[in-house]
Phi, psi and omega in degrees: 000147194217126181218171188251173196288222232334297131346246188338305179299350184265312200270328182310300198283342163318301210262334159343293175282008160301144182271345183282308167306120181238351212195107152245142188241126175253132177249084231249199141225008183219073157313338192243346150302338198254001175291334176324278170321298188290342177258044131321306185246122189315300171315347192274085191269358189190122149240116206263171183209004175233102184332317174297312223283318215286335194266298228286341179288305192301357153283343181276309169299358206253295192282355177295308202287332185298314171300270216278352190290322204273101183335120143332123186240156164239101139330095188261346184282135161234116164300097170249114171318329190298328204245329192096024173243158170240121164250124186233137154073251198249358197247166182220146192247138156259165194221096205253000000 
């Protein structure tokens, strides 16, 4: 969510424990006014003043959050070409 410092100061704390909300960026000109307030809230990842900086962050967190959101995949088999067999835990399948 992208809110301006005065709209964030009003709306943030309503919205803050939504489980929808994951991110918020307040997007200002009067940064060090609106930093008091904002590190209140966890969810508050940036107060930007520049418009490149406000896209290029919320793309780094997008890719960051995408990294943790994504299942761990695990592989129990292991494939040896040389023999033609497969192995999962202790037991071996041939493959012929």
């Amino acid at each position: 969510m992208i809110v301006s410092g005065q709209l964030g100061r009003e709306i943030i704390p309503s919205i803050h424990e939504l489980q929808q909300v994951i991110s918020i960026y307040v997007y200002c000109i009067d940064k060090k006014g609106h930093e008091q307030w904002a590190r209140n809230f966890a969810k508050v990842k940036a107060i930007i003043l520049d418009l490149n900086e406000l896209i290029s962050r919320i793309e780094t967190d997008h890719r960051m959050q995408k990294t943790i959101e994504e299942p761990l995949s695990i592989n129990i088999f292991t494939i040896s070409s040389k023999t033609g067999t497969s192995t999962m835990g202790t037991s071996t399948i041939g493959v012929n």
